[in-house]
N, C-alpha and C positions, 0 to 999 in steps of 0.2 A: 632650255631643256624641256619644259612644260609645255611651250610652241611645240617642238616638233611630235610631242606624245596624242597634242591633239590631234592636230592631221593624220596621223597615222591610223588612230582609233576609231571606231565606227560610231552613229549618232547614240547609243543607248551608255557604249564606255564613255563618252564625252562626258553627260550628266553625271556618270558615278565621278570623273577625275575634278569635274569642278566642283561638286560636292566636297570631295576630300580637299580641293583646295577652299572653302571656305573651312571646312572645318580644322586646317592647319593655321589658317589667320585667326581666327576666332581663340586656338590656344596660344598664340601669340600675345595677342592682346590682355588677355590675360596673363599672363607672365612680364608684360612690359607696365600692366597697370599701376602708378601711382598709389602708395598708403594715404589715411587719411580721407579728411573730408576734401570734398571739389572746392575749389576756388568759388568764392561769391558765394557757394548756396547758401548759408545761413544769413547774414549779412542782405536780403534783398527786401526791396520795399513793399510792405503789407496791401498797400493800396492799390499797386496796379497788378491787378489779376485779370486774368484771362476767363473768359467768361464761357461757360460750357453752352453747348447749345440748350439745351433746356431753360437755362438760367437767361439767357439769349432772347427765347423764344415768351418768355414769362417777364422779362424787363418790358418786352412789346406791348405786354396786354396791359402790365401797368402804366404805361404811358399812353396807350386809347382810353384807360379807366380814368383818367388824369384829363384828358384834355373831352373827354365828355360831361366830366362832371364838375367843371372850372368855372362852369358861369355861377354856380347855387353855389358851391362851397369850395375850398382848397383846404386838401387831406394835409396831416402832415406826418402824421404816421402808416404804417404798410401791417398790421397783424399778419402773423402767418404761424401755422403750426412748427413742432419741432426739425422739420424738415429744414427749415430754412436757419438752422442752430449756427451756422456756420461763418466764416470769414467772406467767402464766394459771396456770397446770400447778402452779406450786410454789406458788400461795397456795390453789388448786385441796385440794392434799394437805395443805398447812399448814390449813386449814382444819377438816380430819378428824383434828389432832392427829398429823400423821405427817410424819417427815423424806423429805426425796424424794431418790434415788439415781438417777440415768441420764445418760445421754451427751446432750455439746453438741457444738455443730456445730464442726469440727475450724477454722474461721476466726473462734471468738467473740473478741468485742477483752476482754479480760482485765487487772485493773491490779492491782497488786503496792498496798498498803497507803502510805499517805502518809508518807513517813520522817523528814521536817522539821520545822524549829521553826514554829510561828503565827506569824506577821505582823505580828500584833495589830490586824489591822481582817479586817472580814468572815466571813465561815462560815471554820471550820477545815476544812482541807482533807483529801479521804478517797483520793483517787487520785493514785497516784504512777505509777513507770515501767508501760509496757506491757509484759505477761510475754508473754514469747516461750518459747515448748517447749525452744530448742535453745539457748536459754541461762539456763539456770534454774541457780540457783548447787548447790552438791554438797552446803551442808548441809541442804538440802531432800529431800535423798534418802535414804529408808528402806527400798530392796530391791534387790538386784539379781539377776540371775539369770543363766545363758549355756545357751542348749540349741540344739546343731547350727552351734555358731559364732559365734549371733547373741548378742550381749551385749543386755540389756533392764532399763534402768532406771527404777525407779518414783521418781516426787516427790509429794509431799505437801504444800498452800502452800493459805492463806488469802490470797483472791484479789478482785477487787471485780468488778461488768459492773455497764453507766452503767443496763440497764434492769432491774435487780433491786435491790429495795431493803437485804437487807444481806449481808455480803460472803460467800462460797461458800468452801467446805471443796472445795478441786480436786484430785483424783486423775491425775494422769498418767503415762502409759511413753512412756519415751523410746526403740525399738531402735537397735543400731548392729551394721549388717553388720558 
């Protein structure tokens, strides 16, 4: 039926009837779509990602910085601003053979290692409480220092986030006026 309306119609009705016919499959689809989450999404491995081009284009320049400066030294870390906070970013560098150092965003959800016994059914479990800055116990702590009054304590704690796959070596100061 749809065949014979086109030929009939002229080039400008053409584009409005196949218009309407995507916008009749489009509420289809919707009304035939599945509840729930998709198959696999969750369940996929953290490490192989797809690399943007930017991230692409900046993997390059660490690997000319790498292979110009391999005779005097071999780096083994990548410093990088909070830009590079991310999952992308650290398999980005893990990639090139390098640890990555840089700041996360001051609200990342952060979870202290799983401290209990198994169950005995199901995955063992890898995330325990959520680490809070301001209450991070004192034997985590490896510096402290005081200048101009402000006391400023560093901690030091292997820490998990649900979107990286294994757990972070976390640096933090804690100041207190």
């Amino acid at each position: 039926m749809h065949q014979l309306i086109k030929k009939e119609l002229t080039g400008c009705s053409k584009y409005r009837e196949i218009s309407t016919e995507k916008e009749i499959s489009k509420s289809d689809e919707k009304t035939v779509k599945k509840r729930g989450r998709p198959k696999g999404r969750k369940n996929f491995n953290r490490r192989d990602v797809e690399l943007s081009p930017y991230m692409t284009v900046l993997q390059e320049k660490i690997r000319e910085v790498k292979s110009l400066i391999s005779d005097s030294c071999v780096p083994k870390y990548f410093l990088f601003d909070g830009e590079l906070g991310n999952n992308f970013a650290l398999q980005m560098v893990r990639q090139v053979n390098l640890h990555l150092i840089c700041k996360l965003r001051y609200n990342s959800q952060l979870y202290l290692p799983w401290q209990g016994e198994y169950s005995g059914r199901g995955r063992k479990r890898i995330y325990g409480e959520r680490l809070l800055p301001q209450k991070i116990s004192n034997e985590y702590r490896v510096h402290e220092t005081c200048e101009d009054g402000v006391l400023t304590e560093y901690f030091q704690i292997e820490a998990r986030h649900k979107k990286f796959p294994d757990a972070l070596n976390v640096v933090t100061d804690i100041p207190h006026p």
